[in-house]
KEDO-56002 format. One line per 8 residues: number of its first residue (from 1); their letters; for each residue x, y, z of C-alpha. Coordinates in steps of 0.5 Angstrom, whole numbers, plus 2048, in hexadecimal, padded with zeros to 3 digits. Layout:
BEGIN
NUM> a> X Y Z; ... $
END
This chain:
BEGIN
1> xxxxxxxx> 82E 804 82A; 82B 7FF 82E; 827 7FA 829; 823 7F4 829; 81F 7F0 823; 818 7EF 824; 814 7E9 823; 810 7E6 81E $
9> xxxxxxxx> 808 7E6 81E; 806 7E3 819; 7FF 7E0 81D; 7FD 7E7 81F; 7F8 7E9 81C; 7F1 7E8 81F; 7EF 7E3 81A; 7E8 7E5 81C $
17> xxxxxxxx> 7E9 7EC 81A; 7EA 7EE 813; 7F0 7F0 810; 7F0 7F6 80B; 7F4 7F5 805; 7F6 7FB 801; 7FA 7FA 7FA; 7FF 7FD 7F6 $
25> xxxxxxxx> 7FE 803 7F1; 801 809 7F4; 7FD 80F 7F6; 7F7 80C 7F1; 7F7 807 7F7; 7F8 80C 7FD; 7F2 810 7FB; 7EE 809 7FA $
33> xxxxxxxx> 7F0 808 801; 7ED 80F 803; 7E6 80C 801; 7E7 805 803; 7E8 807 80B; 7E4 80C 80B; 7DE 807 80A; 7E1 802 80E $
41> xxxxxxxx> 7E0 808 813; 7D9 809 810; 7D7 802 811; 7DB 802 818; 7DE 7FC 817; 7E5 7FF 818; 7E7 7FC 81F; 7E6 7F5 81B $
49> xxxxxxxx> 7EB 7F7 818; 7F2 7F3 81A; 7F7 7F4 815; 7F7 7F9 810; 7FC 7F5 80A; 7FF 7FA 805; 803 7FB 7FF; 806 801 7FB $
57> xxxxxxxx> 800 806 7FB; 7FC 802 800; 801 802 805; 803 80A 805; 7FC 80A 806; 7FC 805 80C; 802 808 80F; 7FF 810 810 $
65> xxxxxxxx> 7F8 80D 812; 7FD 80A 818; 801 810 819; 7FD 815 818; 7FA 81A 81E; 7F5 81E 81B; 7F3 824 81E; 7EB 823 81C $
73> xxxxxxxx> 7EB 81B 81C; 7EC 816 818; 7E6 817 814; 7E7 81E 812; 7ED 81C 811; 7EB 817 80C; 7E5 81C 809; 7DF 81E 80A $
81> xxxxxxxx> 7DA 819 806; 7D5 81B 800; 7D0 819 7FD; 7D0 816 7F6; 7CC 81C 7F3; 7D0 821 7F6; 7D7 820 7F4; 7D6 827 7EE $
89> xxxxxxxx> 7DE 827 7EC; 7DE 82E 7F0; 7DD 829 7F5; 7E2 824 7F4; 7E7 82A 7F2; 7E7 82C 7FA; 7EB 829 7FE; 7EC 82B 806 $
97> xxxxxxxx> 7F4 82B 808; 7F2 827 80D; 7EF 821 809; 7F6 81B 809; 7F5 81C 801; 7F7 824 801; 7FF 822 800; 7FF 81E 7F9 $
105> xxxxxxxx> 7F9 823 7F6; 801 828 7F5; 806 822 7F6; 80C 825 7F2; 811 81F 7F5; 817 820 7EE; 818 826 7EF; 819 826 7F7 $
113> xxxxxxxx> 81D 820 7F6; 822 823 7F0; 823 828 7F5; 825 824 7FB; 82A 821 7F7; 82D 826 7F5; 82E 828 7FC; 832 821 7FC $
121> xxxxxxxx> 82D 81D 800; 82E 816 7FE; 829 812 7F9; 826 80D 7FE; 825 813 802; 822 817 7FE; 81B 813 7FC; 81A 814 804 $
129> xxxxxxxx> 81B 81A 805; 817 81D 7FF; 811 819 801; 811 81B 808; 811 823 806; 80C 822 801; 807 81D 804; 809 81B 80B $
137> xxxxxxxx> 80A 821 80F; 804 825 80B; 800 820 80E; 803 822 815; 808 81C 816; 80F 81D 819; 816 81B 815; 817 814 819 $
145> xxxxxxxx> 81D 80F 819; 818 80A 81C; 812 807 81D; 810 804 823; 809 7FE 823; 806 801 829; 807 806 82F; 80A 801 833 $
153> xxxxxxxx> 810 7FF 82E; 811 807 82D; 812 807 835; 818 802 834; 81B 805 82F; 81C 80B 831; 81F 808 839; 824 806 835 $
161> xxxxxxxx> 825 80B 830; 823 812 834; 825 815 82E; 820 813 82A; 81A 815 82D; 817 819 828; 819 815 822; 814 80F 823 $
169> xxxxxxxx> 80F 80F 820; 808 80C 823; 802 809 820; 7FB 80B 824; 7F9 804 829; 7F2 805 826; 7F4 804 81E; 7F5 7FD 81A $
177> xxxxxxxx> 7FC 7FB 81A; 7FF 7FB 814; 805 7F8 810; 808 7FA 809; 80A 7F6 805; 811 7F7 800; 815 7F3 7FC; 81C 7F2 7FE $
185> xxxxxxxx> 820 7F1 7F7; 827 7F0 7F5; 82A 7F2 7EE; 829 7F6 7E9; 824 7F7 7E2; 824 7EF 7E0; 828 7EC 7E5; 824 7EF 7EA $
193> xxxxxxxx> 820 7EA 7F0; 81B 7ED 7F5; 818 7E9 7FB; 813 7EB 7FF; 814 7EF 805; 80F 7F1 80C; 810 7F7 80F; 80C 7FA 815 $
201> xxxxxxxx> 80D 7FE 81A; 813 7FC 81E; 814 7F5 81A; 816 7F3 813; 815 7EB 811; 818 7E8 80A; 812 7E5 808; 814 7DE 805 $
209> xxxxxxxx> 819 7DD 80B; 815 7DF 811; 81B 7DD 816; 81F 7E4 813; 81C 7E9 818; 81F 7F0 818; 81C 7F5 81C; 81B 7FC 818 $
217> xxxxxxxx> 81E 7FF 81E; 824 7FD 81C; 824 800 815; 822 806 818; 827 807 81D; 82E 805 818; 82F 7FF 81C; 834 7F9 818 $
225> xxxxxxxx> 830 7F3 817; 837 7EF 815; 838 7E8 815; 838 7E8 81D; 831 7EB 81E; 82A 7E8 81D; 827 7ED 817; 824 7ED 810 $
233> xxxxxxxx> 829 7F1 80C; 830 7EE 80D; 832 7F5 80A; 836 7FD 80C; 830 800 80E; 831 808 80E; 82F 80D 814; 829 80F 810 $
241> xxxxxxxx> 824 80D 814; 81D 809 813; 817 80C 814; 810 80D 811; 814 811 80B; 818 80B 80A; 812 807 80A; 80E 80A 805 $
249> xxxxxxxx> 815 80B 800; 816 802 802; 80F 801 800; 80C 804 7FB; 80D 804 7F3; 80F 80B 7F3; 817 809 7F4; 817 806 7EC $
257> xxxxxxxx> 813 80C 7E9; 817 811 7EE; 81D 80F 7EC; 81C 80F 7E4; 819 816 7E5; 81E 818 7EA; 824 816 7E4; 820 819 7DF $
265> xxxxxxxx> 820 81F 7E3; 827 81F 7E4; 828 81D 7DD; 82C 817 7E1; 82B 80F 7E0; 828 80C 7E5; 82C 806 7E7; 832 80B 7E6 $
273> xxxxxxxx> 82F 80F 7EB; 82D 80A 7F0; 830 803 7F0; 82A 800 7F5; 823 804 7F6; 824 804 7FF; 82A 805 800; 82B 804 807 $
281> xxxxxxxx> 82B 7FC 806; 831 7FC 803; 834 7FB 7FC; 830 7F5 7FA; 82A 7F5 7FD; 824 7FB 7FC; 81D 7FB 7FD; 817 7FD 7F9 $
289> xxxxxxxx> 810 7FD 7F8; 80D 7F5 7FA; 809 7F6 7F3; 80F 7F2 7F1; 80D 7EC 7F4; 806 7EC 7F6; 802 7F3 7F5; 7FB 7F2 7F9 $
297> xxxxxxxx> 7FE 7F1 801; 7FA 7EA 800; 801 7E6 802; 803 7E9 808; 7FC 7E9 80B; 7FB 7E1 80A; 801 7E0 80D; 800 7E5 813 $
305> xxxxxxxx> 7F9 7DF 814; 7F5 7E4 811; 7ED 7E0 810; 7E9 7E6 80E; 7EC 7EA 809; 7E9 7F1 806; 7ED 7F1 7FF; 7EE 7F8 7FC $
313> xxxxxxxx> 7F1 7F8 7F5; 7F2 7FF 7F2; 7F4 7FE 7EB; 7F6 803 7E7; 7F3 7FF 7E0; 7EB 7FD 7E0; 7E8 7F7 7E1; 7E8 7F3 7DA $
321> xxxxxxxx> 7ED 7F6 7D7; 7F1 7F3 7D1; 7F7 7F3 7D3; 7FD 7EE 7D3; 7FD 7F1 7DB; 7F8 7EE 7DC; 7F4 7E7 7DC; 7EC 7E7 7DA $
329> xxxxxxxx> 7EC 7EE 7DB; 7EF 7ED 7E3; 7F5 7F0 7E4; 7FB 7EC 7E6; 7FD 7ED 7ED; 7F5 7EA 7EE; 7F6 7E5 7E8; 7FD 7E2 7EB $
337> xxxxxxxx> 7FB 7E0 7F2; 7F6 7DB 7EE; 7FC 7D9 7EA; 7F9 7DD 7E4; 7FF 7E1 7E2; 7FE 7E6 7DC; 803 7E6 7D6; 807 7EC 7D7 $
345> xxxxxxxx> 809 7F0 7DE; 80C 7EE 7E4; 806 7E9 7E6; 808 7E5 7E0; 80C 7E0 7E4; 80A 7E1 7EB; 80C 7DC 7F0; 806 7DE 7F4 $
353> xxxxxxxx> 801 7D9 7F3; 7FC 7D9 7F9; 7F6 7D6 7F7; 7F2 7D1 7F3; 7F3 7D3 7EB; 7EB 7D0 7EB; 7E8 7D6 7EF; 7EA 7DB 7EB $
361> xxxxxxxx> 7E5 7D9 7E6; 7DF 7DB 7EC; 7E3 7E2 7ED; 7E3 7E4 7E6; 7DB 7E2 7E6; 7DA 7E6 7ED; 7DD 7EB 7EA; 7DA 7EB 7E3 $
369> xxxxxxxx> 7D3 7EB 7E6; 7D4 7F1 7EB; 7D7 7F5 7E6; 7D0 7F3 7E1; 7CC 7F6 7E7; 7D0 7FC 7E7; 7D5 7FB 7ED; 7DB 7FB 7ED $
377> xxxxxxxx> 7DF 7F5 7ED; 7DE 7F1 7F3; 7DD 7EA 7F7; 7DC 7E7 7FD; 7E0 7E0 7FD; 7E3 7DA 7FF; 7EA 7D8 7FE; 7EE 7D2 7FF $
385> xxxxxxxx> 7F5 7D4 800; 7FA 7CF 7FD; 7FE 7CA 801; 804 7CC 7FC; 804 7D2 7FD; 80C 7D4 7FD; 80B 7D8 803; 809 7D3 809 $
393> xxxxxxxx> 802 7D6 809; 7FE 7CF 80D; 7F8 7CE 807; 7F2 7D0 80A; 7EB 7D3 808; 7EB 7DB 808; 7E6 7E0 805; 7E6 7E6 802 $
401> xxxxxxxx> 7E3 7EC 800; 7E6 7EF 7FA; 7E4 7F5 7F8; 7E8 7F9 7F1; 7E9 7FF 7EF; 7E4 801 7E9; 7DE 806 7E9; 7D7 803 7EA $
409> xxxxxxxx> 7D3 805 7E5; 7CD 805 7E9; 7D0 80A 7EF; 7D4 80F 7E8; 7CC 80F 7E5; 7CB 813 7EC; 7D0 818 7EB; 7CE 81F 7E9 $
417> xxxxxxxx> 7CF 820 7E1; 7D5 825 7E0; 7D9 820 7E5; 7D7 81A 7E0; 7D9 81E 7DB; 7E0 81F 7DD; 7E0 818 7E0; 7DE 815 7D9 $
425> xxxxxxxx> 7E3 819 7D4; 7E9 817 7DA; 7EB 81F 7D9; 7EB 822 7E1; 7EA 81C 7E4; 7F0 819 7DF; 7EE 812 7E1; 7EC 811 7E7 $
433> xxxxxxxx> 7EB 80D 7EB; 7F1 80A 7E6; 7F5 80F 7E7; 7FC 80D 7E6; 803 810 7E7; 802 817 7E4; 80A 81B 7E3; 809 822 7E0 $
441> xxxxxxxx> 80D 827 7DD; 80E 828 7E4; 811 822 7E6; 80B 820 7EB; 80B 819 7ED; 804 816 7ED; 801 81C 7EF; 7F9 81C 7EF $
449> xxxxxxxx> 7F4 823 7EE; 7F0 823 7F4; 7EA 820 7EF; 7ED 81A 7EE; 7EE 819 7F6; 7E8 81A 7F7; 7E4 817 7F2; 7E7 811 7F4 $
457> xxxxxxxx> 7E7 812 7FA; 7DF 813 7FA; 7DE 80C 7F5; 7E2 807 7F9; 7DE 80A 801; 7D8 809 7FC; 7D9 802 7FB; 7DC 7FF 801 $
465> xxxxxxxx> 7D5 803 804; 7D1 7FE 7FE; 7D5 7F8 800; 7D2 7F9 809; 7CF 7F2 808; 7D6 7EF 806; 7D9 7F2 80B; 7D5 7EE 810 $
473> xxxxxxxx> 7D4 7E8 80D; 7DC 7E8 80D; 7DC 7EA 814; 7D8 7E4 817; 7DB 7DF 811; 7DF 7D9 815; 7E3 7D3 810; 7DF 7CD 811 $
481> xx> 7E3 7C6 814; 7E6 7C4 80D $
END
């Protein structure tokens, strides 16, 4: 296999663009994500989109949105929009096959997997596998070993290993470029350590020491990044390839919550069952869900030179909760990049503080009032970015619109009695739009009835629709001379 390592690219995004950053939160997340592109679609602002920035979730979605080649178009692909006080529970009970969605409404990953091992399939691979036939390849997406960036490196690719001609995946020229991030961690339980790691196509970029580029192609194709070798992981890699399969089992937070229902399943401890969560980086080294480290993509965005920034934050508690995951009722993976860090959770001793803790106050005000006039969590702000920062990232003035996921009162008032009712006693809707990992009798991991993707779905395109003004506003903002 004839391999190259690929370069950074931390200045590519169009700073006069915006950058779309979806957050962790498993398929709750994925069909937040539904909802949200189908309004930037709406409001026609996708092509001003340059880079989508994507953990767990977000980033299975951002993946598919890539790769994907549906057959009807990308809009019916996303769902047809209705209006509020259409949306009966007959109605959000009916679901087309092919709606992106369809796959997660009769996941059922745990038992597809226990049967997968049991045929001898190695744990690391087993994720992948799973995921692919149960999400992936309903949605009309090839098993690859690769992924290319563009037409142009698939060309490349294939000169120098023909072999590979139809295991390259390649993302639509006409989409947003997106990148993935994960947490790259070492050890186990309490002596366990995670950086953050970037990972799109072709590439992969160990955050906090920019000068490690491996090229994801090198993962894919089993080549040994020993000591003689440029690369990120410095590790036996098995033959197992690294395609969008892959990708989604590396990013999510899926690899945690599969592997304890996997062990439970088989009545196996986890960690006897499987000493690192990716095997194909080795002994010491295993990546896992990016929420380790920073849960909102915001990160990755700021040091890709992102200025305008669309902040989709798909949490699974409500806003103002009490929670000791929480600080003033926002959830920690928003309140940590303030340097507001909750009591308890894995933000509680975050070492990613971005911005000022001064400026958390306006956004828990701005926050407040939208919720006081019926609308979901929202701002429009201004951020300084910290010149200490930990990450390199030169300090700057940004600006975001943030937008959270909670139900506006105003566009639930419109909803049709009977789904307002269900919506209310939290019965067929179970939660929604806060739905969190759901394992049945089954064993289904994060499975979601065809009402709850729906339901959230519809909520998060209606309020990008309401926040048309904002889009604007950001889009003509440019930082003042400091």
């Amino acid at each position: 296999m004839q391999l190259i390592a690929w370069p950074k690219s931390n200045d590519e995004t169009r700073q006069s663009g915006l950058t779309v950053c979806l957050s962790g939160g498993g398929f709750r997340s994925f069909s937040c994500a539904i909802g949200q592109f189908r309004g930037l679609y709406a409001l026609g602002r996708i092509d001003d989109v340059g880079l989508i920035s994507a953990v767990s979730g977000g980033a299975w979605f951002a993946s598919v949105h890539s790769f994907a080649s549906p057959k009807a178009g990308i809009q019916s692909f996303l769902g047809e929009s209705i209006p509020v006080d259409k949306l009966t529970m007959e109605c959000l009970d009916r679901i087309s096959p092919d709606f992106i969605g369809e796959p997660i409404t009769r996941l059922s990953a745990i038992p597809r997997a226990a049967s997968l091992m049991m045929e001898g399939m190695p744990t690391g691979k087993v994720l992948a596998e799973a995921l692919h036939q149960e999400i992936l390849a309903p949605l009309g997406l090839a098993r690859t070993l690769a992924m290319a960036n563009s037409s142009r490196q698939y060309e490349d690719l294939v000169r120098r290993n023909p072999e590979l001609i139809d295991k390259i995946a390649v993302p639509h020229a006409g989409r947003p470029r997106f990148v993935a991030t994960a947490s790259l961690g070492f050890g186990k339980g309490d002596d366990s350590h995670f950086y953050p790691v970037e990972i799109e196509p072709g590439r992969a970029v160990l955050t906090q020491d920019a000068n490690q580029v491996g090229a994801v192609e090198s993962l894919a194709l089993a080549s040994d990044l020993g000591p003689d070798r440029p690369g990120l992981f410095d590790a036996e890699i098995q033959e197992i390839g690294f395609g969008l399969a892959e990708l989604w089992a590396a990013t999510g937070g899926a690899p945690a919550g599969f592997l304890v229902a996997l062990a439970r399943a088989l009545d196996r401890g986890v960690w006897d069952m499987v000493p690192h969560l990716g095997n194909w980086l080795g002994k010491d080294a295993y990546l896992v869900d990016g929420g380790y480290v920073e849960n909102t993509g915001v990160l990755t965005a700021l040091r890709r030179g992102a200025r305008k920034l669309v902040v989709f934050v798909n949490q699974r508690s409500k806003f103002g909760s009490v929670s000791p995951l929480h600080v003033d009722g926002i959830e920690g993976q928003v309140a940590h990049l303030f340097g507001k860090y909750p009591p308890f959770g894995m933000y509680s001793n975050s070492r990613v503080h971005l911005f000022p803790e001064e400026e958390f106050e306006d956004l828990k005000l701005d926050f407040q009032i939208a919720v006081t006039l019926g609308e979901l969590p929202w701002s429009l702000s201004e951020h300084t970015i910290r010149e200490e920062n930990g990450f390199g990232i030169a300090a700057h003035k940004v600006k975001i619109l943030w937008v959270l996921n909670e139900i506006p009162e105003k566009w639930a008032s419109e909803l049709p009695t009977e789904t307002s009712m269900v919506m209310r006693a939290f019965d067929k809707l179970g939660g929604a739009p806060h739905t969190s990992v759901i394992y049945g009798d089954g064993g289904q991991m994060f499975r979601m009835s065809a009402a709850q993707v729906q339901f959230t779905a519809h909520m998060h395109e209606h309020a990008i629709r309401a926040r048309k003004n904002e889009v604007e506003e950001l889009l003509a903002w440019e930082p003042r001379p400091s």
